[in-house]
N, C-alpha and C positions, 0 to 999 in steps of 0.2 A: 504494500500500500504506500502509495506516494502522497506527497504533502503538496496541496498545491492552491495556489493563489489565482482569483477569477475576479476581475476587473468589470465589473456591472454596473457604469457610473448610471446609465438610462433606462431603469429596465420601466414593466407594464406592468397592470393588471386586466389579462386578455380576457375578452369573450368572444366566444365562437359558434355563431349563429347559421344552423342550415333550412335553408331553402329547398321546396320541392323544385323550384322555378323560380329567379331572381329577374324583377324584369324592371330594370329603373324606368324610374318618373312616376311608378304605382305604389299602394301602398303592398306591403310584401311580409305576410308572416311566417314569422318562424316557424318549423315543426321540432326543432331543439335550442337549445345555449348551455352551451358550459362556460363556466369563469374558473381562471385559475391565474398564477404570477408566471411570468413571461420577463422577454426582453434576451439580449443575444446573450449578455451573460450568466444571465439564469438560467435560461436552457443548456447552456453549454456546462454549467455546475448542476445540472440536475446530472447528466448524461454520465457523466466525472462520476459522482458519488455512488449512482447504480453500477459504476464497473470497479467499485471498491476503495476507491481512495479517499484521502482525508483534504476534504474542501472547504476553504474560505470565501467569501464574495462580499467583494466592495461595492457597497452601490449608494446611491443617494436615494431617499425617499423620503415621500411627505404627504401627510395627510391620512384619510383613513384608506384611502388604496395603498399606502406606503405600508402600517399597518398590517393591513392585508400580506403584504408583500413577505416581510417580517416573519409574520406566521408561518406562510406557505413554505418558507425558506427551512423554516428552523425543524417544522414537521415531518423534510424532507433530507433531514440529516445533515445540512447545509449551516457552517457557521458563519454567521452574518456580522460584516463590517460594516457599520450603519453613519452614513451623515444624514442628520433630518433636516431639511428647509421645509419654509413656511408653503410653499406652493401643492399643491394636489398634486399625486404621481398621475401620471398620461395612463390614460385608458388606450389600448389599440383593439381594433372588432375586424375580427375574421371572418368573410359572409362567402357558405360555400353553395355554390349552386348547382346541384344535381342534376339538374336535366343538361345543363349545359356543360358537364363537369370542369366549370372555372371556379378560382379561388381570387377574392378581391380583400385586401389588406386596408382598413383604415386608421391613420397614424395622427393622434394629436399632439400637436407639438409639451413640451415642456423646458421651461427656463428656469434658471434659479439666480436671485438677489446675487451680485456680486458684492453687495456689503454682506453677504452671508459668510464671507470666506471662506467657501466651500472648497476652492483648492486646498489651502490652505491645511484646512481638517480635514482633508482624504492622506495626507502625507504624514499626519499626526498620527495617524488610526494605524499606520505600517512600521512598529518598532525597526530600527536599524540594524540592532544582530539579532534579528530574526532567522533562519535561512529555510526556504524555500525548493521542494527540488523541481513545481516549474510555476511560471507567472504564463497566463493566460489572458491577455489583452483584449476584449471582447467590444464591440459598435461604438457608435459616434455617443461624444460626452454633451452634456447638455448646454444647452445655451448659458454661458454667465459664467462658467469654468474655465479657469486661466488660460491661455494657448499652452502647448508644448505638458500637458497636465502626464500624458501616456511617457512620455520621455523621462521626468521626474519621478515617477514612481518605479520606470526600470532602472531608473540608477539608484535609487533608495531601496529597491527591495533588492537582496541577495537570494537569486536564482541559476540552478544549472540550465535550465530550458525556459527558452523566451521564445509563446509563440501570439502572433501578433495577428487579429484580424479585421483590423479600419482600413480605413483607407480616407478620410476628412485629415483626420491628425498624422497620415504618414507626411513624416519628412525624413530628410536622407540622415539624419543624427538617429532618428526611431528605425530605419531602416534597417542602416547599420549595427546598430546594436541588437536586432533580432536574431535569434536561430533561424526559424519557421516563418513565413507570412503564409495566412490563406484568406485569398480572396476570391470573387466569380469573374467573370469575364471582362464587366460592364468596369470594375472597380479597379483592374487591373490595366485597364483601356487611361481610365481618370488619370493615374501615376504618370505611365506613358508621354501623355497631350500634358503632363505638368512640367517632362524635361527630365524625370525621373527612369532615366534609359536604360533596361535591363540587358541591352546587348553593347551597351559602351563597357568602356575598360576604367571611365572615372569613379566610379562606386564598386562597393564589393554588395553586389546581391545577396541577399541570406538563401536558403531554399525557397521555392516558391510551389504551392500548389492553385492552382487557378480550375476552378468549378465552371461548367456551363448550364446548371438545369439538366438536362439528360443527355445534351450533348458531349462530346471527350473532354478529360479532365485532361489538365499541361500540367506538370511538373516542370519544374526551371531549375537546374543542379548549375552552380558557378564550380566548375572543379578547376582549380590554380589557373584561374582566368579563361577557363578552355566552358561555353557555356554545351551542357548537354537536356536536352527535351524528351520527355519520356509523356505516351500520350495513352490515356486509359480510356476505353472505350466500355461504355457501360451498357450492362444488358435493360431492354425496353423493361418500363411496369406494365402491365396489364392495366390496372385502374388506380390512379393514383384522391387520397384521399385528402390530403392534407399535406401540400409542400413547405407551409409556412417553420423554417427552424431547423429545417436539410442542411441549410449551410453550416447552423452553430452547433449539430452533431458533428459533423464533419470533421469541424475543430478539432471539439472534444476528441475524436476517438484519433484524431492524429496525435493531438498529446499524448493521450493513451499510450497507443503502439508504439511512440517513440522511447518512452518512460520505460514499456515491457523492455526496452530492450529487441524490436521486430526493426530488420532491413528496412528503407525509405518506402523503397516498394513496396514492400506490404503492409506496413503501417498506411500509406496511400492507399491501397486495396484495401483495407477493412475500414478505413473509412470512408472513404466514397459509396461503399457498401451499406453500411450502414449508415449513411443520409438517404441512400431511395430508400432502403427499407424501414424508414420512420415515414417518407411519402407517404405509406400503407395504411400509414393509424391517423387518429385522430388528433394526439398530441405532441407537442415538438418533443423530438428527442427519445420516443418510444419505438422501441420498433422489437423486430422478434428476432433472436441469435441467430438463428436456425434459416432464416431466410434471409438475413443478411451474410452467414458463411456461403449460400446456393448464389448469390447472386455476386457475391468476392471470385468465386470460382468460373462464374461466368465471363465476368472482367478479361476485355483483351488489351493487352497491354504491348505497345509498340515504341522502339525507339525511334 
């Protein structure tokens, strides 16, 4: 069991509302909802704690959905690094629509008081010889929190594995000092058009794993300046149920594999694997072993 630090400056409290039929501009009833606490680095410490390990999560929250949040955390084995601000944690609503089998995401914003100094007391909350064997950097920080906030907390927390998955706050210092980044395509595109060149020789790239939705997954290896591309082709889902939070298993079980101790590669396989195979279920980050090792095995992988 590994000790490991989860970075949740933004998280939710999600509900997930299905449609027989979703037809905007009408009105449109549910035939279920569930609510639970959310957000990338939540999920991704949920995903963590179900494969054994011993989990912290930093997050900000406020109000009676932060509360909520709090709870959900602590219930779920999760030990909670807590800043409170004055403002309501962001509700996000997942509305899935069956007939159409589309998933529509809606996202309220959240800010917080910069007289709150909420930087400030996230860096307070992370003792200095603490040590950590990996730090888990998870979604965009909230509005009102200092620039450069993910940069500060990687050099204040002492960690063997740094794995990084924003892309707002990547800069070439957070870059750099990453093991891991994983991002999707869209996000990997942004760095790119930023000037952030993964095929130039002026940066040292960390590993890169880049998601497409069900399209091949990239791998990006810098080995002593020579770059190498390794491309995963994923087997189809039959019916996919719920994509929202594929990505931040994804994370998870790459930390994971990397922590066991599993080759790049196959720590990459089992968790690309296990992001379709939470596609399957209803909630982020659940999914079934057993169809995630069928579907690892399927995986075709090419240099």
């Amino acid at each position: 069991m590994s000790r490991i630090l989860v970075t949740g400056l933004n998280p939710a409290w999600q509900k997930v509302l299905e449609f027989d039929a979703l037809t905007p501009g009408k009105v449109n009833r549910a035939s279920s909802c569930r609510e639970y606490g959310s957000g990338k680095g939540l999920n991704a410490a949920m995903v963590l704690r179900r494969l054994g390990h011993d989990v912290s999560l930093l997050q900000v929250v406020g109000g009676v959905n932060g509360h909520r949040l709090c709870e959900f955390s602590e219930r779920s084995g999760i030990q909670v690094l807590n800043v409170r601000v004055d403002r309501e944690t962001r509700v996000c609503s997942t509305l899935l629509d069956r007939q159409s089998a589309t998933v529509t995401e809606l996202i309220e914003p959240f800010a917080v008081d910069p007289e709150e100094r909420v930087t400030q007391r996230l860096l307070e909350l992370l003792p200095v010889s603490a040590h950590w064997d990996a730090l888990v950097i998870m979604g965009t920080a909230p509005a009102g929190v200092g620039p450069g906030i993910y940069l500060q907390i990687a050099r204040r927390v002492r960690a063997s594995l740094l794995v990084v998955d924003v892309v707002r706050e990547m800069d070439e210092d957070l870059l750099q000092t990453a093991n891991v980044i994983k991002i999707n395509a869209g996000e990997f595109q942004q760095l790119v058009d930023r000037g952030i060149d993964w095929k130039g020789d002026r940066l040292r790239w960390p590993t890169a794993l880049v998601t497409d939705g069900g399209e091949p997954a990239l791998l990006v290896e810098n080995r002593g300046g020579v770059i190498r591309q390794t491309r995963f082709r994923l087997p189809p889902l039959v019916q996919v149920y719920n994509p929202i939070g594929a990505g931040d298993t994804v994370t998870a079980c790459l930390t994971h594999g990397l922590l066991e101790g599993l080759s790049l590669e196959d720590a990459c396989r089992a968790a690309l694997a296990a992001g379709s195979a939470s596609c399957l279920r209803l909630l982020p980050g659940d999914y079934d072993p057993q169809i995630q090792q069928r579907l690892a095995a399927a995986i075709e992988v090419t240099a």
